[in-house]
Residue frames as qw, qx, qy, qz and C-alpha x, y, z in Angstrom:
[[0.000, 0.888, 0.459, 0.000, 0.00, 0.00, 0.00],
 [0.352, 0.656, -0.106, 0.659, 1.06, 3.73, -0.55],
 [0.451, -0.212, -0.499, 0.709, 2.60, 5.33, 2.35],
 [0.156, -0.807, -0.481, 0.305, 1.07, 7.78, 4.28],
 [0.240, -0.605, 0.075, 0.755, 2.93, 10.38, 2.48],
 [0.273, 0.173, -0.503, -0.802, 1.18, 10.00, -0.80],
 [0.554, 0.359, 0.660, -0.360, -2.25, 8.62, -1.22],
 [0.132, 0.147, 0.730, 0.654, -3.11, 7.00, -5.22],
 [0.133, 0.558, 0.818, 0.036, -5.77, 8.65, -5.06],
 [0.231, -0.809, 0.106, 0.531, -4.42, 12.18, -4.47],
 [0.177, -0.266, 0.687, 0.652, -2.37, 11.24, -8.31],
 [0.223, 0.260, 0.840, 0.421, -5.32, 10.28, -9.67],
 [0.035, 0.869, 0.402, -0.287, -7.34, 13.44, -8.88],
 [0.282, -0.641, 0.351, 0.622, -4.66, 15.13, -10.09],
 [0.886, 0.458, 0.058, -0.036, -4.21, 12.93, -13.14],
 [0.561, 0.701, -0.276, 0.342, -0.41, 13.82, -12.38],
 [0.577, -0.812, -0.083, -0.008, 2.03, 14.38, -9.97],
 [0.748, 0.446, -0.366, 0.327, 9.93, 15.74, -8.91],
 [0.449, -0.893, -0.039, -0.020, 11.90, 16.34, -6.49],
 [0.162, 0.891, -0.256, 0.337, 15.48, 17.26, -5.20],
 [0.944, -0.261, -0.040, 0.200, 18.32, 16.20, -3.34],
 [0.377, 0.632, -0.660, 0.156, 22.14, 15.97, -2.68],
 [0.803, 0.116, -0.537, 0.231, 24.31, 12.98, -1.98],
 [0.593, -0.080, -0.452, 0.661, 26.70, 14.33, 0.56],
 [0.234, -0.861, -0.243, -0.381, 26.37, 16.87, 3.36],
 [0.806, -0.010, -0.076, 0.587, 29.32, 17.51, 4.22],
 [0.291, -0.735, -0.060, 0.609, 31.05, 20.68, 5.48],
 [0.089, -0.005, 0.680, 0.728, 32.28, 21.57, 1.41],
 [0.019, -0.401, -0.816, -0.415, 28.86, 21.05, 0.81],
 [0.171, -0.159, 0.239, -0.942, 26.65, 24.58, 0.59],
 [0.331, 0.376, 0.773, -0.389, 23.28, 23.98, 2.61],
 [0.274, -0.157, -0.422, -0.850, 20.10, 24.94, -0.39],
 [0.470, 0.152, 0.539, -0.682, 16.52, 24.83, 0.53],
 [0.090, -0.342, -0.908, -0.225, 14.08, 22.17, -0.20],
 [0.432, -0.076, 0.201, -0.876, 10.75, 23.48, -0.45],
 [0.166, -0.157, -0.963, -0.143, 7.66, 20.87, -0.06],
 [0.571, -0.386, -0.165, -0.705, 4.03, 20.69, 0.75],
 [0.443, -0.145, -0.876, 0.126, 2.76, 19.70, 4.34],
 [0.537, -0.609, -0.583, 0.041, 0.17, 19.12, 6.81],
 [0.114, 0.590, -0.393, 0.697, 1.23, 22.14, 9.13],
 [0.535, -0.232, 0.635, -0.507, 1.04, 20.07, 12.87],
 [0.124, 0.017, 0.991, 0.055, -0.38, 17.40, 10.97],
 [0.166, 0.543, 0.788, -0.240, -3.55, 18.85, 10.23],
 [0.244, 0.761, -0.013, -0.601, -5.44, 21.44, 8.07],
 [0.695, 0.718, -0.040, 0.015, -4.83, 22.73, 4.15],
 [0.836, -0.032, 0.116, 0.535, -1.35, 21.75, 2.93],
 [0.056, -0.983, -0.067, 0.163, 1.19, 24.31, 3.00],
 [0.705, 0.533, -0.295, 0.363, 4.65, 25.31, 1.88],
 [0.763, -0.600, 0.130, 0.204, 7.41, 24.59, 3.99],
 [0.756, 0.531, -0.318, 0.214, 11.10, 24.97, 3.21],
 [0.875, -0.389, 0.261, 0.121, 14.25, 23.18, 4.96],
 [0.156, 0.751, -0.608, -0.205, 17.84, 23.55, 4.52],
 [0.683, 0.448, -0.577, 0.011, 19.55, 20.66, 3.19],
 [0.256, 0.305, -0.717, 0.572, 21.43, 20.22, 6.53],
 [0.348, -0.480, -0.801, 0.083, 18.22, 19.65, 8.19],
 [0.069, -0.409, -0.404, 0.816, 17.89, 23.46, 9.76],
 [0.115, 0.107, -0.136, -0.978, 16.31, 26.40, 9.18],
 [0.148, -0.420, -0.865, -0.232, 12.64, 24.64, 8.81],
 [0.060, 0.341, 0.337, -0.875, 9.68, 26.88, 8.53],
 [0.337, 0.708, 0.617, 0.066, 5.76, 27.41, 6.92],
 [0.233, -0.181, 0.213, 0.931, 5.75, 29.95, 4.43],
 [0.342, -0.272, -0.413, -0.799, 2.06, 30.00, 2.92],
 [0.212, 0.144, 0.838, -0.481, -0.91, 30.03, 4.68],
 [0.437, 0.186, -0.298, -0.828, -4.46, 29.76, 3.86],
 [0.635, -0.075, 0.494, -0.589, -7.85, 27.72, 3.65],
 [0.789, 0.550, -0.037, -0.271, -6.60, 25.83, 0.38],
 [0.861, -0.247, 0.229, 0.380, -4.17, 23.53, -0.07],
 [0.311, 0.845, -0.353, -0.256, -0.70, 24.72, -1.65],
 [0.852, 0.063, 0.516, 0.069, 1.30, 22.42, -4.11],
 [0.729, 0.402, 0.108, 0.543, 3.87, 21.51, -6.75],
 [0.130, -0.920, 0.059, 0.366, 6.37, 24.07, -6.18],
 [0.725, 0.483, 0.183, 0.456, 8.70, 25.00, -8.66],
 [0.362, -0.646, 0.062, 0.669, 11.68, 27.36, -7.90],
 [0.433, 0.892, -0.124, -0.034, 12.85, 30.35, -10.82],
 [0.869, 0.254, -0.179, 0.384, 16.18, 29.86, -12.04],
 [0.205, 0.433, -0.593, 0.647, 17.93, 32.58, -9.34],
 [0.587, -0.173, -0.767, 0.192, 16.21, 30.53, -6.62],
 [0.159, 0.015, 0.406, -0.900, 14.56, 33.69, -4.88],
 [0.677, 0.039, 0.152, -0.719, 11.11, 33.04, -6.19],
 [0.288, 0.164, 0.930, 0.155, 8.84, 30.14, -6.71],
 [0.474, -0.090, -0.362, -0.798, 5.68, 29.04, -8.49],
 [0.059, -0.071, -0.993, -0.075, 3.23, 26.93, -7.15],
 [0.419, -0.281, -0.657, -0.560, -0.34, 25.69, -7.53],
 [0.350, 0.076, 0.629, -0.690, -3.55, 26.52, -4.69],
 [0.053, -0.103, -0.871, -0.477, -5.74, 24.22, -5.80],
 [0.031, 0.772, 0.590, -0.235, -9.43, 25.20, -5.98],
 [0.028, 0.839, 0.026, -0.542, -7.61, 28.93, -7.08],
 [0.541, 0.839, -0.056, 0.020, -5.13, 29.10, -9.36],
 [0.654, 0.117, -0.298, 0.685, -0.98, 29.29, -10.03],
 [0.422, -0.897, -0.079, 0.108, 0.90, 31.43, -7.61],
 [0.648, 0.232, -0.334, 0.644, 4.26, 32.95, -7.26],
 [0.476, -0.876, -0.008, -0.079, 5.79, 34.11, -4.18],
 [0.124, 0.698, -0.649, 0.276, 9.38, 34.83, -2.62],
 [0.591, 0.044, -0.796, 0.121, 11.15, 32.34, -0.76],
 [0.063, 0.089, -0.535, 0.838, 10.54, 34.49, 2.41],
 [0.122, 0.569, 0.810, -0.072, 6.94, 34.20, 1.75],
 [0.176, 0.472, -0.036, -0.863, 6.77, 37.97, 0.42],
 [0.181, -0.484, 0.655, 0.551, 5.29, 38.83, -2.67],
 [0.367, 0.406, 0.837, -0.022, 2.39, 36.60, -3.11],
 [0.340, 0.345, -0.416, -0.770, 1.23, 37.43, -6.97],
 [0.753, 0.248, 0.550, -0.264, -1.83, 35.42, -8.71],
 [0.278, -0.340, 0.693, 0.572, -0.97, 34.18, -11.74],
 [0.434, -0.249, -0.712, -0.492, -4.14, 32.04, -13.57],
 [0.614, -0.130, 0.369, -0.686, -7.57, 31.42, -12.18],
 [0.663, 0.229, -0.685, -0.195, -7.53, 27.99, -13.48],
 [0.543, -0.653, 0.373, -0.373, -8.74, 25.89, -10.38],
 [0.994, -0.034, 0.101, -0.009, -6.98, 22.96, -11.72],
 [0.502, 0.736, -0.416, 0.182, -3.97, 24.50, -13.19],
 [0.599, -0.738, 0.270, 0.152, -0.93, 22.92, -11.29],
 [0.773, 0.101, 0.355, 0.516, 2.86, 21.77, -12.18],
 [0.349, 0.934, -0.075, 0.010, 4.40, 24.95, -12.88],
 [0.762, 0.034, 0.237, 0.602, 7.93, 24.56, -14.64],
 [0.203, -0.731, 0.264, 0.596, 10.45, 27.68, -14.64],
 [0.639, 0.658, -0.211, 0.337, 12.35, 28.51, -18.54],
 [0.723, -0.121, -0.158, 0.662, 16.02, 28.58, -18.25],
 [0.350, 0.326, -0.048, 0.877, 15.69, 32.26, -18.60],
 [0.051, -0.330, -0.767, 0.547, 13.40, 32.37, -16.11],
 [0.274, 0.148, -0.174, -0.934, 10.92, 34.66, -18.27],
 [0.646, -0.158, -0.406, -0.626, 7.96, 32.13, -18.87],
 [0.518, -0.116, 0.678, -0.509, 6.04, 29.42, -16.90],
 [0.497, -0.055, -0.772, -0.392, 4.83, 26.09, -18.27],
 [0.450, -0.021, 0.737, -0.503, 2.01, 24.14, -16.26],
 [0.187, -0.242, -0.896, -0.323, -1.06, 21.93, -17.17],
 [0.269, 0.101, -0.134, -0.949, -4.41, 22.34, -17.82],
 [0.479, 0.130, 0.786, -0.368, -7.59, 20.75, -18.34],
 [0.413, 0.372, -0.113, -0.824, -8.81, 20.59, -21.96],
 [0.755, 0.166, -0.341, -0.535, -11.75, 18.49, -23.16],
 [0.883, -0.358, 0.019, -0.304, -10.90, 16.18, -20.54],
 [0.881, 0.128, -0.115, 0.440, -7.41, 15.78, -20.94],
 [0.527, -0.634, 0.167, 0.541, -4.25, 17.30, -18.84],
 [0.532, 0.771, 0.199, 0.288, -2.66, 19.81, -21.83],
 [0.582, -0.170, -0.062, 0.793, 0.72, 21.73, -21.51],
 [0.174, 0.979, 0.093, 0.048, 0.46, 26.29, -21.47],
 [0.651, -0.093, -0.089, 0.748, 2.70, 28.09, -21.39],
 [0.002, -0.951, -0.227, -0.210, 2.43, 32.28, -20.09],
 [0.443, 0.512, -0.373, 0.634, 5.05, 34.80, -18.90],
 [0.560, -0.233, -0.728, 0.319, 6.01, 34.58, -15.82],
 [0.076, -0.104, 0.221, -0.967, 5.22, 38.32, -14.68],
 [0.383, 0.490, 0.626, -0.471, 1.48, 37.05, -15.15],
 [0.372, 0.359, -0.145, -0.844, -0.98, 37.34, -18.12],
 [0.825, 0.191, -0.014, -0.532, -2.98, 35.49, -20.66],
 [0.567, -0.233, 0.781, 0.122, -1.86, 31.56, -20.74],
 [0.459, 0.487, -0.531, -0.520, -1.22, 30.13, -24.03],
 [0.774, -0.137, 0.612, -0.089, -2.03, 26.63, -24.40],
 [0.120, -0.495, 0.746, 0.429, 0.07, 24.68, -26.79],
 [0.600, 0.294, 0.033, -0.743, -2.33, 23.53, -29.25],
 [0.713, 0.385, -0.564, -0.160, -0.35, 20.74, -31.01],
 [0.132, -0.384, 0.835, -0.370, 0.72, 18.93, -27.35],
 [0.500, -0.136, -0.849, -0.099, -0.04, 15.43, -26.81],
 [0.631, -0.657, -0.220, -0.350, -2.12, 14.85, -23.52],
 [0.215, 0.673, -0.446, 0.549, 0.42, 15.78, -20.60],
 [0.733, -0.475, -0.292, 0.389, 2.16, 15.28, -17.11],
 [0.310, -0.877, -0.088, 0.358, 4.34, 17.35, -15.32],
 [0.428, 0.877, -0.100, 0.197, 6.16, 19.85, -17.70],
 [0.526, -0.593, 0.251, 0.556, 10.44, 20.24, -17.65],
 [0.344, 0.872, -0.242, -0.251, 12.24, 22.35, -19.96],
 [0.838, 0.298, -0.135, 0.437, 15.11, 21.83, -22.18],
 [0.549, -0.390, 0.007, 0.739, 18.30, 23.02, -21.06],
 [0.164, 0.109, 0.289, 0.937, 18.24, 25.58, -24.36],
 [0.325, 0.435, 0.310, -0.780, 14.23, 26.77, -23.39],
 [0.280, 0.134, -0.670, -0.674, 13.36, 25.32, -27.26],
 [0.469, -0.149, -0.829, -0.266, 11.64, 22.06, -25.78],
 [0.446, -0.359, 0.597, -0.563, 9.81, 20.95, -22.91],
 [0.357, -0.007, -0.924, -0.136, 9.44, 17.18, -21.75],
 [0.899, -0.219, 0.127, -0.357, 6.00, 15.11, -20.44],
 [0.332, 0.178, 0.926, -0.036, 4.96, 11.80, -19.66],
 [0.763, 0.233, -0.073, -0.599, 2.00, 11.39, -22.11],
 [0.917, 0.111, -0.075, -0.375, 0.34, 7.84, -22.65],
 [0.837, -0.498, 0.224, 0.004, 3.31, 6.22, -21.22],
 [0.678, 0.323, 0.015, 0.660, 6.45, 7.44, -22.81],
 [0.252, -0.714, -0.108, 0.644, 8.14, 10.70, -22.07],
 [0.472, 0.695, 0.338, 0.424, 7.81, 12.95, -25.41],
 [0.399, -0.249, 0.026, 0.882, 9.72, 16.14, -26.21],
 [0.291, 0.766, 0.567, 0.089, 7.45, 18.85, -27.62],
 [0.226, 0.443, 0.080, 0.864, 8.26, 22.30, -29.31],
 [0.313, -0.239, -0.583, 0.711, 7.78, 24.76, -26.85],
 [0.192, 0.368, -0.024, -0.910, 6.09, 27.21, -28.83],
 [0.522, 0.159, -0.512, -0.663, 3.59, 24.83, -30.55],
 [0.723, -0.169, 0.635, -0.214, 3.38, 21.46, -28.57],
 [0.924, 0.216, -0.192, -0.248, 3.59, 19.64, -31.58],
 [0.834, -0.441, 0.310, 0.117, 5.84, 16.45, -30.52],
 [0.248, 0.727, -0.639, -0.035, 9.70, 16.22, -31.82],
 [0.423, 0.310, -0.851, -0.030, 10.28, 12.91, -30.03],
 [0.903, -0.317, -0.098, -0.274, 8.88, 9.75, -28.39],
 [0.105, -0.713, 0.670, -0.180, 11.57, 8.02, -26.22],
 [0.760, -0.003, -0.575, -0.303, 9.92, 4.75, -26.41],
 [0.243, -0.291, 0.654, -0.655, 9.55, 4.28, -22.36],
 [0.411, -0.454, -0.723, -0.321, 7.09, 2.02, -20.73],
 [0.034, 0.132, -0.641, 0.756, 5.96, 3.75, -18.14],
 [0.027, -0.491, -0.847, 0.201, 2.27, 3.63, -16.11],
 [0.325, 0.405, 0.305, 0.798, 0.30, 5.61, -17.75],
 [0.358, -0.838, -0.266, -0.313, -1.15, 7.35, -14.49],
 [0.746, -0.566, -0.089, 0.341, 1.32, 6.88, -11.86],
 [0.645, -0.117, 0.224, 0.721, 4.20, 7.61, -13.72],
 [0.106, 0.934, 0.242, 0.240, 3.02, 11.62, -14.60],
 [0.284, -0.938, 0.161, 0.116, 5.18, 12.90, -12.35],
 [0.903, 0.056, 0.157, 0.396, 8.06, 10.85, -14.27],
 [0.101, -0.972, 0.086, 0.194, 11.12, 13.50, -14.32],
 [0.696, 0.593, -0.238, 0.328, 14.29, 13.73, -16.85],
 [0.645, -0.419, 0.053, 0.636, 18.17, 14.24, -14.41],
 [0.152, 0.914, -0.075, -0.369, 19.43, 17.22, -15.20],
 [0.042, -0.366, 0.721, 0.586, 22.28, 15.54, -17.77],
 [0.709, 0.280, -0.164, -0.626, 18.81, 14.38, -19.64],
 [0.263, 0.319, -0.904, -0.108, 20.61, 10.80, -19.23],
 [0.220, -0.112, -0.941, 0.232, 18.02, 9.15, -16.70],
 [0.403, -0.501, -0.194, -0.741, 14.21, 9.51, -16.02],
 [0.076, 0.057, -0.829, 0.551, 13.10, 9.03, -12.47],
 [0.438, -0.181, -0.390, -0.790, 9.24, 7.87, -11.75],
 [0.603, -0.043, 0.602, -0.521, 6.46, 6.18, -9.46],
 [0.543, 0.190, -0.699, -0.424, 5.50, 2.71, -10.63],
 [0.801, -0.326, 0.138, -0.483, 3.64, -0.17, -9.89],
 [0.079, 0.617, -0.782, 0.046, 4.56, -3.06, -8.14],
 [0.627, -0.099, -0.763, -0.119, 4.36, -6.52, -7.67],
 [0.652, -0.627, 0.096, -0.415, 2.30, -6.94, -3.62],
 [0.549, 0.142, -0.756, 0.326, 4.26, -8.37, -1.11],
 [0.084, -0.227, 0.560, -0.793, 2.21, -7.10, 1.85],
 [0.050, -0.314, -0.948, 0.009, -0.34, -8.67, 3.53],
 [0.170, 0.260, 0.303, -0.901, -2.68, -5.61, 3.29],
 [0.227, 0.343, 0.905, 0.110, -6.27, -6.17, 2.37],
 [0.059, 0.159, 0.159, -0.973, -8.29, -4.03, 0.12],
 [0.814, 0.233, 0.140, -0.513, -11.91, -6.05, 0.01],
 [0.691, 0.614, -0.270, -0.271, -11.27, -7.85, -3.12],
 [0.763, 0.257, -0.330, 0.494, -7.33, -8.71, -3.13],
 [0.544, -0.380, -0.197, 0.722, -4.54, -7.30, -1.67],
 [0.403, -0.764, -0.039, 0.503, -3.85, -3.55, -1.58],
 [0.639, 0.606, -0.129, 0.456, -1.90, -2.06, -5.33],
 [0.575, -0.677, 0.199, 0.415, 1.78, -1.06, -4.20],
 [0.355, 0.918, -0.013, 0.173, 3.81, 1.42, -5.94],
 [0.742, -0.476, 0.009, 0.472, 7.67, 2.04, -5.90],
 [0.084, 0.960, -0.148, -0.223, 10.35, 4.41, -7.10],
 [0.902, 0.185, 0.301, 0.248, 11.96, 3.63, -10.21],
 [0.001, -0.703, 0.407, 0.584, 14.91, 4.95, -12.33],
 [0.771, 0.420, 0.422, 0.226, 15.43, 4.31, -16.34],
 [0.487, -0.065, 0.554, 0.672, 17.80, 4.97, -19.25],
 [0.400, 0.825, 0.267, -0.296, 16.86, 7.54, -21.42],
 [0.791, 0.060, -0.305, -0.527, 16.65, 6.15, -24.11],
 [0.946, -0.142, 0.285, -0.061, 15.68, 2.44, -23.30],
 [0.689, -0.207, -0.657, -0.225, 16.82, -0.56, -23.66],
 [0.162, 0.076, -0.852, 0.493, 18.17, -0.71, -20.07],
 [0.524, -0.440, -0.719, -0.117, 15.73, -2.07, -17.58],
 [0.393, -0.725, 0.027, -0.565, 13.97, 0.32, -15.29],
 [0.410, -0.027, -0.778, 0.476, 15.54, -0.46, -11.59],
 [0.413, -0.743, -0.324, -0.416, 13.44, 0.04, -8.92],
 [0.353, 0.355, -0.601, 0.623, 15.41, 1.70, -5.95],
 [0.119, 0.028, 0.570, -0.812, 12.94, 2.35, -3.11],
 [0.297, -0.592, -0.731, -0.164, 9.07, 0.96, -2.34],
 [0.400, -0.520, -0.651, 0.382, 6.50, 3.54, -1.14],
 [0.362, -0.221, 0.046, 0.904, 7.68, 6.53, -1.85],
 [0.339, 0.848, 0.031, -0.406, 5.84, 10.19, -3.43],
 [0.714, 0.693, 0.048, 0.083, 7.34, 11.25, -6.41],
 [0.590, -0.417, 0.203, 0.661, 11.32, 11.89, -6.72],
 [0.567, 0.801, -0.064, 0.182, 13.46, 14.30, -8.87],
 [0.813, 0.234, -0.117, 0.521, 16.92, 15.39, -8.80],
 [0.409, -0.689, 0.007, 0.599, 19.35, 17.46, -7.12],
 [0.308, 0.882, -0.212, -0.287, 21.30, 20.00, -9.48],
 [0.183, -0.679, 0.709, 0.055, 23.94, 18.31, -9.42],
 [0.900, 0.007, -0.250, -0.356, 21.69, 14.83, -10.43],
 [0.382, 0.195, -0.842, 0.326, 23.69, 12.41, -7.85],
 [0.043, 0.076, 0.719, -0.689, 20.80, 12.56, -5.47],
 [0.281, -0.394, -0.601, -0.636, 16.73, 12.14, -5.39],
 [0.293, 0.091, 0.593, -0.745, 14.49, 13.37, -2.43],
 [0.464, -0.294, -0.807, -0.218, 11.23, 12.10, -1.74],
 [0.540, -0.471, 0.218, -0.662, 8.28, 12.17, 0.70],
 [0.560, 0.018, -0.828, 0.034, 8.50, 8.58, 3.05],
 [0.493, -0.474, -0.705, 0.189, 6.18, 8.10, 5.67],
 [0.019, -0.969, -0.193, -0.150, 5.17, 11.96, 6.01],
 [0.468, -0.664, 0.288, 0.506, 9.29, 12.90, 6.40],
 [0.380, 0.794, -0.415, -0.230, 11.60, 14.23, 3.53],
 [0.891, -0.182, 0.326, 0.258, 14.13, 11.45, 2.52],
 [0.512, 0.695, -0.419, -0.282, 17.25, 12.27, 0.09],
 [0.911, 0.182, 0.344, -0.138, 18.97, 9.25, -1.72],
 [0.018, -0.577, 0.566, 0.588, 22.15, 8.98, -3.69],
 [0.634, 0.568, -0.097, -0.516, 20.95, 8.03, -7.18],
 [0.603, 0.496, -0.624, -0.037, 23.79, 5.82, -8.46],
 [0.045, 0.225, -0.940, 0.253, 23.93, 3.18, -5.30],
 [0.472, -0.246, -0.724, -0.439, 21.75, 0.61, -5.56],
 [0.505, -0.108, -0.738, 0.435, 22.17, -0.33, -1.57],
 [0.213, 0.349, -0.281, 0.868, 22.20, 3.25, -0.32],
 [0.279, -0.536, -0.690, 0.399, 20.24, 4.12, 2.67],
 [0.075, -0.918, -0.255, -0.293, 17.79, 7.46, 2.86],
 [0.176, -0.166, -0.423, 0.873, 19.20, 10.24, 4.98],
 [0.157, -0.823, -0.540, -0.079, 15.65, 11.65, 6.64],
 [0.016, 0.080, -0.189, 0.979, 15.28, 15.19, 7.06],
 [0.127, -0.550, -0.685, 0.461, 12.93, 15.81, 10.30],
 [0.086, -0.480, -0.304, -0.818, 10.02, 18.06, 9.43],
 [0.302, -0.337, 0.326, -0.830, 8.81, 18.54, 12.89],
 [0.311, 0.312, 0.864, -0.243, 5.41, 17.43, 13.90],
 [0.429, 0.505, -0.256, -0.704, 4.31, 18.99, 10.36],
 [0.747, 0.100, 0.646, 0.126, 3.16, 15.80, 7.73],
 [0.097, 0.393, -0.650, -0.643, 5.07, 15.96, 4.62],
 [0.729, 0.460, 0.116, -0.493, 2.93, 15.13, 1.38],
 [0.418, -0.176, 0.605, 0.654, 3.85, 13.54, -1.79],
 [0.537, 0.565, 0.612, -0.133, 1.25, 14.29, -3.88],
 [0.462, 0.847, -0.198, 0.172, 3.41, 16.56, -5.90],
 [0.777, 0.125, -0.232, 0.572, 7.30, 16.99, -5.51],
 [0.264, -0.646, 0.170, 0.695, 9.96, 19.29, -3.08],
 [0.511, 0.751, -0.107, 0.403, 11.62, 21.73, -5.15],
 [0.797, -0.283, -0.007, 0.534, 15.52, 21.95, -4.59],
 [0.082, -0.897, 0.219, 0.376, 16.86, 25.41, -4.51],
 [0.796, 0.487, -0.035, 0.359, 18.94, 25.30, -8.27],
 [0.558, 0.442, -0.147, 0.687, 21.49, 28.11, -6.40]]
């Protein structure tokens, strides 16, 4: 069954749902803020939170009678974006100054910085499908990409030309300024779970939620319980997806892509990416419950 820090049903309301990390924490190693959505005490609308690396500095930055979700830092790592469902995107400092509506879209979530930090991608609802925009990031009228397959959570290219989904269980590049698709990677991924499926920042490895095979004795009526784990793949195939960690919210990548954070049993977890063996290092969110239902976002600087 899904841990208490992500509920499949929470992804499937969504229809979607990266997250952040480093390996080593070490004294060399500067501290950046994770930001993430949780329970504030354990109770109420989710909220943003953000946490140094090193486990200090931990503190609520939004309030309010609506949950907040998916953050998404700008590329000089002072502001974010993220999604109040029921309202619309947001962007605020990291300090919590600043708060600026963006869209009134009460579904809109999954905003995704440009490298030049000057637009915003997110997803939409159209005609019953999830659908990539794309609007400047100061605020105004959203453009929706007209030629975009049906969508997960939006990342740019490195050069701002492309931007990658999940759609229908592959991970597709699409022109940025047209959605029409440029490439299919020929993935298999689930074609619900695995929305929140996220490229490493050298574009070499995709990192995603997948089902698994039950091994618990939980009972839901019927059968057992579906169980879900956290998987890495080659990009492109053939190699075989590995699956590094059962349970888990969604993951993405440090800057630095040697590390993946996660939500695990309502606590932060990061992960070094390239050891199969490796053990979490938890970072302690209080008596606050950490979500997964979207990803942290990892301070890029």
């Amino acid at each position: 069954m899904l841990s208490r820090g992500w509920s499949y049903a929470g992804a499937v309301a969504l229809g979607l749902a990266l997250v952040v990390a480093h390996g080593a924490r070490g004294a060399a190693t500067p501290a950046r803020w994770i930001v993430f959505t949780a329970h504030p005490s354990g109770a109420g609308a989710a909220q943003l939170f953000r946490v140094q690396t090193s486990g200090e500095g931990l503190a609520q930055f939004t309030t309010g009678r609506l949950p907040a979700t998916a953050p998404a830092f700008a590329p000089d790592g002072q502001r974010l974006a993220f999604s109040r469902l029921g309202s619309g995107l947001f962007r605020v400092n990291l300090d919590g100054t600043s708060l600026r509506r963006l869209t009134n879209g009460g579904r809109d979530s999954y905003p995704a910085w440009s490298p030049d930090g000057r637009r915003i991608a997110f997803v939409r609802p159209y005609r019953k499908e999830w659908r990539v925009y794309v609007m400047a990031a100061a605020g105004g009228k959203p453009r929706r990409l007209r030629l975009s397959p049906p969508a997960g959570r939006p990342t740019w290219t490195a050069d701002g030309k492309g931007i990658l989904t999940p759609s229908a269980g592959d991970l597709v590049r699409i022109d940025a300024r047209t959605g029409r698709p440029l490439r299919y990677y020929g993935l298999t991924l689930d074609p619900v779970t695995a929305q929140t499926a996220a490229l490493s920042p050298n574009a070499r490895d995709v990192a995603y939620v997948g089902p698994r095979v039950s091994t618990g004795p939980e009972d839901c009526g019927e059968g057992p319980c579906p169980q879900f784990g956290l998987y890495l793949a080659r990009v492109p195939p053939p190699h075989r997806p590995r699956r590094i960690v059962n349970d888990t919210g969604p993951a993405g990548w440090s800057p630095d892509g040697r590390t993946l954070a996660y939500v695990s049993r309502g606590a932060l977890a990061l992960r070094p990416a390239v050891k199969a063996a490796a053990k979490p290092t938890p970072i302690q969110v209080g008596g606050h419950v950490a979500t997964g239902d979207a990803p942290p976002a990892w301070q890029p600087r």
